[in-house]
C-alpha positions in Angstrom: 73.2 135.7 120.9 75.2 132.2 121.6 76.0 130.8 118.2 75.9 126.4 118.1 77.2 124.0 115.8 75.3 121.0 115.6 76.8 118.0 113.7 73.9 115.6 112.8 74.1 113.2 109.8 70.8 112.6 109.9 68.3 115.3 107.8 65.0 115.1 109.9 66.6 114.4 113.6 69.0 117.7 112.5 66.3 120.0 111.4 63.8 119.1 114.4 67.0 119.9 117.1 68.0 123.2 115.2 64.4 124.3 115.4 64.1 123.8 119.2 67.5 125.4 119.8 66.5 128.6 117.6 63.0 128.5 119.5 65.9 129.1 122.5 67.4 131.9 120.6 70.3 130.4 119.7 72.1 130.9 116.2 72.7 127.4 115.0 75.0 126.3 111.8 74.1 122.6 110.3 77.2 120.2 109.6 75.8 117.1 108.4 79.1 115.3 108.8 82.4 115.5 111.3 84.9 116.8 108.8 82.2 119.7 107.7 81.6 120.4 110.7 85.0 120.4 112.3 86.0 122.5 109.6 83.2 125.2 110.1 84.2 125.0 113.9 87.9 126.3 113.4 86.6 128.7 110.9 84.7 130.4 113.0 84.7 129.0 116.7 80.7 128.9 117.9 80.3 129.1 122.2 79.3 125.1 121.9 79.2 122.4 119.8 76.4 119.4 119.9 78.0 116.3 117.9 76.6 113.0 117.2 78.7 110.0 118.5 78.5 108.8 115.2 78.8 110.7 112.3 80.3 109.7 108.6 84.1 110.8 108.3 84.8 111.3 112.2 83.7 110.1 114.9 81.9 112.4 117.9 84.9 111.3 120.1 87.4 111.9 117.3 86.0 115.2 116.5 86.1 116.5 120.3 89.4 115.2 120.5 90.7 117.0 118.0 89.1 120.7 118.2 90.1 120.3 122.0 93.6 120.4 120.6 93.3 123.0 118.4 94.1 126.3 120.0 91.1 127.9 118.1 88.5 125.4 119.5 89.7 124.2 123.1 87.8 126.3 125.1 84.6 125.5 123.5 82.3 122.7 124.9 81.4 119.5 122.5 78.7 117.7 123.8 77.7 114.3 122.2 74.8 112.2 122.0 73.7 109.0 120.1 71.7 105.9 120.9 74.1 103.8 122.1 75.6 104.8 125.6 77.2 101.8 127.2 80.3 102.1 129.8 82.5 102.4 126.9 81.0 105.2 125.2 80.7 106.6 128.5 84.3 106.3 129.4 85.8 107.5 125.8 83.9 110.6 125.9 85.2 111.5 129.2 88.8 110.8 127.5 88.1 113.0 125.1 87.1 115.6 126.9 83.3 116.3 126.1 81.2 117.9 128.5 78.4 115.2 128.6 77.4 112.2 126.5 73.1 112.3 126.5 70.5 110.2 124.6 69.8 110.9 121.8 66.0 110.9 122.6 66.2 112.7 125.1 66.5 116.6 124.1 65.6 118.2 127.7 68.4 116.7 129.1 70.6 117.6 126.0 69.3 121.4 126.9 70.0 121.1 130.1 73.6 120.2 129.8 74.1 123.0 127.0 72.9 125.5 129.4 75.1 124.5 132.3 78.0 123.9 129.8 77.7 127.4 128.2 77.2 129.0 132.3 80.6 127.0 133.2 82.4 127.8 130.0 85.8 129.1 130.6 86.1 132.7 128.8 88.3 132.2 125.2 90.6 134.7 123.4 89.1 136.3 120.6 91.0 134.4 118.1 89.9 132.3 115.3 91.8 130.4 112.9 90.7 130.3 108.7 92.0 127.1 107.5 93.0 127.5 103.9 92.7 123.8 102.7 89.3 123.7 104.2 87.7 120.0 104.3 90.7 118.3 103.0 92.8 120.3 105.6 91.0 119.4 108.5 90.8 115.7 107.4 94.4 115.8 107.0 94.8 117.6 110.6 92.5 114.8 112.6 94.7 111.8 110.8 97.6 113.4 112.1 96.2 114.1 115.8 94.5 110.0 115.6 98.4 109.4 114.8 99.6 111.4 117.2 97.1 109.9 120.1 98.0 106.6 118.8 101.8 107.0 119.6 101.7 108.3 122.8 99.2 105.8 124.1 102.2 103.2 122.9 104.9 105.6 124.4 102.6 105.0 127.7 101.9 102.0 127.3 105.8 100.6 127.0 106.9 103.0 130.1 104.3 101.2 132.1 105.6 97.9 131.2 109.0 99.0 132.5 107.6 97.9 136.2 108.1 94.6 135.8 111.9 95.4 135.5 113.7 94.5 139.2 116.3 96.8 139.4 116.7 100.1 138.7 119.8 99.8 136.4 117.8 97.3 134.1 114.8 99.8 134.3 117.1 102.4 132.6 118.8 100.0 130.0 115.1 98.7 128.7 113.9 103.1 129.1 117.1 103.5 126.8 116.7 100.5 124.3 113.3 101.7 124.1 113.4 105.4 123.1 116.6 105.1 120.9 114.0 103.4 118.5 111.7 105.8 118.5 113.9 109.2 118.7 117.4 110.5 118.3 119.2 112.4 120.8 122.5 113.1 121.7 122.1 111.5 125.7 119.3 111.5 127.7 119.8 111.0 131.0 117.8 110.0 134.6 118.1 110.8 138.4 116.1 108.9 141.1 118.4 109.7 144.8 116.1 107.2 146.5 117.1 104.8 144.3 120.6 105.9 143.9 120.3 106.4 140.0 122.2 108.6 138.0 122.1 106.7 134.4 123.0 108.5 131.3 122.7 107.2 127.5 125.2 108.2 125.4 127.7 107.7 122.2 130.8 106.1 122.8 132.5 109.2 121.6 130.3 111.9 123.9 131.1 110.2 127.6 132.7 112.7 129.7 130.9 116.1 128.0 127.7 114.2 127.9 128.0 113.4 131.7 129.0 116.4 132.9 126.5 118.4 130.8 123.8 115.6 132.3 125.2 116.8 136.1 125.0 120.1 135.8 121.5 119.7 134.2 119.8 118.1 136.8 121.9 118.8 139.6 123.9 115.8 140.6 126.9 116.3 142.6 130.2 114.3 142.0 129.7 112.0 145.2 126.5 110.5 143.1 128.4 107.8 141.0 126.9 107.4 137.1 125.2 104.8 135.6 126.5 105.1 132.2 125.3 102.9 128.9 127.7 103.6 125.7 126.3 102.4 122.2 125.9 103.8 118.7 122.0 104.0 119.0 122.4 107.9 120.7 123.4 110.6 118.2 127.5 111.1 117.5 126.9 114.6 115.9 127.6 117.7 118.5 124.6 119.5 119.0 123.5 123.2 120.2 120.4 122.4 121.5 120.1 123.1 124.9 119.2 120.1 127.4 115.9 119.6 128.3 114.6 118.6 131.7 111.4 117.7 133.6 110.8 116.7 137.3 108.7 112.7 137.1 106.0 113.1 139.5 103.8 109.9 140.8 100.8 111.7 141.5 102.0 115.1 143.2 105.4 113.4 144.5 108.3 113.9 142.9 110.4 110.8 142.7 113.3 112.1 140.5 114.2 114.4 137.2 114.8 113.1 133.1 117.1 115.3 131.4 117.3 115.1 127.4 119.6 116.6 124.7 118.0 116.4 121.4 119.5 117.0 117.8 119.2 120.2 116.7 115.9 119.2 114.4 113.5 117.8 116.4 113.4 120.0 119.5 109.8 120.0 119.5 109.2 116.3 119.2 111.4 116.0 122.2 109.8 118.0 124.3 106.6 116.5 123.4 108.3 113.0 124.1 110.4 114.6 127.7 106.2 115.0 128.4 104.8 111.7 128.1 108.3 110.3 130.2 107.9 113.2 133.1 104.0 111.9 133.1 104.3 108.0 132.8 107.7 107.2 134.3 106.9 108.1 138.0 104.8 104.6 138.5 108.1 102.2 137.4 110.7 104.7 139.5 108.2 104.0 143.0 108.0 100.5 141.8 112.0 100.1 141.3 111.7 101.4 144.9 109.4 99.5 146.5 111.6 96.3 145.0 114.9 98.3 146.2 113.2 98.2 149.9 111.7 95.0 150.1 115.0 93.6 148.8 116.9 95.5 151.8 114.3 94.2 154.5 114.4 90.8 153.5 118.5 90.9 153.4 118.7 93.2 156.5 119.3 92.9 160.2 116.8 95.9 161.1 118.6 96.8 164.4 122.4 96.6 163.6 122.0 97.5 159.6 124.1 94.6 158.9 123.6 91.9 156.2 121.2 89.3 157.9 122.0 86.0 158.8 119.6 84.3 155.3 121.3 87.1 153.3 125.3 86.3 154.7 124.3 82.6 154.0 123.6 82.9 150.0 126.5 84.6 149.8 128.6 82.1 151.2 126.7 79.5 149.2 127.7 81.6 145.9 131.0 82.6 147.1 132.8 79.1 148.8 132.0 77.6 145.0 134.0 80.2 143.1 137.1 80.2 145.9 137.6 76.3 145.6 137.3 76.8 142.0 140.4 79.4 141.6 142.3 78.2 144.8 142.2 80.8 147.1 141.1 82.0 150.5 138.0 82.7 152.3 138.2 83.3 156.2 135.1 83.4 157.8 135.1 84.9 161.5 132.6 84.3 164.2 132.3 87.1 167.0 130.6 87.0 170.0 130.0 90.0 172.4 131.3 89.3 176.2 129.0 88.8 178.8 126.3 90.4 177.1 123.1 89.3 179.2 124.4 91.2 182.5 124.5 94.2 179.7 121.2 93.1 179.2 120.5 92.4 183.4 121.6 95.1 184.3 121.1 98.6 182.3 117.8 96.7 179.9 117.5 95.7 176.7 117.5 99.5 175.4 121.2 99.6 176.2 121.5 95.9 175.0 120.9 97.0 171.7 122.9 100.3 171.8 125.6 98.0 172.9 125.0 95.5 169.6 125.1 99.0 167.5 127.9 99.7 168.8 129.9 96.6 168.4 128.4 96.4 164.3 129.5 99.7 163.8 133.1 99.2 165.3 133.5 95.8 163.2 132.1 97.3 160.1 134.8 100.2 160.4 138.2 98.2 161.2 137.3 95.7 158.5 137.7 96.4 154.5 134.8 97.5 152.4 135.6 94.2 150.7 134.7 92.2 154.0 131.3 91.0 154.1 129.5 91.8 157.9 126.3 90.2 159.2 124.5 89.8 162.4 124.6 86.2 163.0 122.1 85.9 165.8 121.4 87.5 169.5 125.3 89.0 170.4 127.0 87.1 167.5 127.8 89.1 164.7 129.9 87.2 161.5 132.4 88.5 158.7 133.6 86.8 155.7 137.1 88.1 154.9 137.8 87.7 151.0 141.1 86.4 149.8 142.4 86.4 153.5 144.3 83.3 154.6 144.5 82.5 158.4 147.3 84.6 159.6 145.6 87.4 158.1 142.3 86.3 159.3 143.6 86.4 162.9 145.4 89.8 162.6 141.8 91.6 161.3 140.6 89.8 164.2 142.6 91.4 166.3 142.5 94.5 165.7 138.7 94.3 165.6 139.0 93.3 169.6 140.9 95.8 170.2 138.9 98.7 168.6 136.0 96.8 171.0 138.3 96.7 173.7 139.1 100.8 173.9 136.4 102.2 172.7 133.2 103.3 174.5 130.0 103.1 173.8 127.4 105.6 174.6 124.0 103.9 175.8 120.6 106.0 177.2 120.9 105.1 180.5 123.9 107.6 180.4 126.9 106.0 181.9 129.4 104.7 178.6 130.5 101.1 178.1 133.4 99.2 177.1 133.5 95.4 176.9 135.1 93.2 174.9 134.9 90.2 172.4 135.5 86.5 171.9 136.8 85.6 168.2 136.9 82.2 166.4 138.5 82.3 162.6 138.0 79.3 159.9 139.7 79.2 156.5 138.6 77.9 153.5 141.8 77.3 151.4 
């Protein structure tokens, strides 16, 4: 026979349910309040359990919560019922887990539900647990589960808010500011490739072990340069805890890994907290992203890859400021592509363009990593040569048409180019 518990606070409604229930041949136990009858449930786990949403010590909610975090009492079905149901009722007893929410009035439905909860029932271990403190145990055990509900929903709440940060460096700085109130640990550490973060969180005195344990951890190779943040908030004591790592998933996608090294006391607390990161932090990392790409569109020339002609100018307009300020020199050079509309007239546009690939590529190569290249417009492409006077502006000039001037390019229509280049040089001195 299917044993029930059936928390009701109030005599007359309890008695009339438990004698329909036992007309069903069910073996019901009475609980006329939520700690009783929580209490009687981890005793001796029933097959279901029929709450009321309100009930004096614990809510329904509260009390489905809880005994579906219990290992004694997860597998078994709460159902509530009560007189109010609005959308929030509704909605929290979903949250919590119960298998339906019914009117209190009516009962046919209420059976209804039992019998398709007890059909659907996944099967439990035969394993209870006898609480020794009884009442006052139990009440002690919901507190701490509320608590416990209560952080994380914070935790998740302030990993959320971390999508309003634009960059992905300042997303890691406010994740680290952050959790270094809430926990200690040695480093903790994140890797997003698309975004080409590596950060790490560490004590000034743990940089190069707490890297290189944070590499090997998540698998980061030495090419992917670190993002590392150095303060007295992280643990300075050496620990022989093992790191910890999950894969952050938005939705089923992976869009990078967290790796953790607790202290050796709270190993559990950090794996509970790892959790709650892996879970919530996938929605900022796709957001950091999506800013990442917009950013790189708006400043980018889509067919040569170069900086585009609105991103070249608001770096002149920060940079001309700063080089009349300290006295030195800015060249700025202005490149355009010989006879390029018989490229164009001749072999079409689609070698036109391989043609302007070409030429970006070539420039971008002679020239320094410090030199700034954009695609000015049509065949024109521009660079902004730092701390280069005019001599020197015309001798990276010059070697630039030259590279243009031996190399071929490869185009679709099959036979290889070679052209060459017109230059004009201004300095700003």
């Amino acid at each position: 026979m299917q044993r029930l518990l059936l928390i009701d606070p109030t005599p007359s409604s309890r008695a009339q349910l438990a004698k329909r229930l036992e007309a069903l041949g069910y073996v019901v136990t009475l609980a006329e309040d939520g700690i009783s009858g929580a209490s009687l449930a981890l005793a001796d786990p029933p097959d279901a359990v029929i709450a009321d949403l309100w009930t004096p010590g614990a809510s329904g909610v509260q009390i489905c919560r809880f005994l579906r975090s219990e290992p004694a009492t997860a597998k078994v079905p709460v159902l509530l019922r009560g007189d109010e149901l609005d959308r929030r009722n509704r909605f929290w007893a979903r949250r919590a887990g119960a298998a339906t929410l019914v009117d209190k009035e009516r009962v046919s439905e209420l059976l209804m539900a039992l019998e398709r909860a007890l059909a659907t029932a996944p099967e439990r271990d035969d394993f209870f647990m006898q609480l020794p403190g009884g009442v006052t145990d139990v009440r002690e055990r919901i507190a701490k589960h509320l608590d416990t509900a209560l952080f994380e929903s914070v935790i998740a709440a302030e990993l959320r808010a971390l999508a309003a940060c634009d960059t992905p460096q300042r997303l890691f700085d406010r994740l680290t500011q952050f959790l270094s109130q809430v926990h200690s640990y040695r480093w903790l550490a994140v890797y997003a490739p698309e975004l080409s973060l590596f950060g790490i969180h560490h004590h000034p005195d743990d940089g190069d072990a707490a890297e290189a344990e944070a590499r090997g951890a998540l698998g980061v190779t030495e090419a992917q340069t670190s993002f590392r943040l150095e303060d007295a908030d992280t643990s300075p004591c050496p620990s022989t805890a093992s790191p910890m790592t999950r894969t952050v998933y938005l939705g089923r996608t992976p869009v990078g890994r967290i790796a953790l090294c607790p202290t050796d006391s709270d190993r559990a607390e950090a794996e509970n907290l790892l959790a709650i990161l892996a879970n919530e932090l996938g929605g900022p990392l796709k957001v950091a992203l999506l800013v990442e790409e917009t950013r790189r569109l708006a400043s980018t020339d889509p067919l040569t890859g170069l900086m585009n002609r609105r991103a070249f100018g608001q770096w002149i307009a920060q940079e001309a400021p700063r080089v009349a300020r300290y006295d030195q020199h800015l060249s700025v050079a202005l490149l355009d592509v010989d006879h390029f509309k018989s490229v164009n007239d001749r072999y079409g546009h689609e070698t036109g363009d391989a043609a302007l690939i070409h030429v970006a590529r070539t420039v971008s190569e002679v020239l320094r990593d410090a030199d700034i290249v954009a695609r000015w417009g049509g065949e024109e492409i521009v660079a902004a040569l730092p701390h280069t006077d005019g001599a020197g502006a015309r001798r990276a000039c010059e070697r630039v048409r030259a590279a243009l001037e031996a190399r071929s390019c490869p185009t679709p229509s099959g036979p290889s180019l070679s052209g060459t280049a017109s230059i004009g040089v201004a300095t700003l001195a």
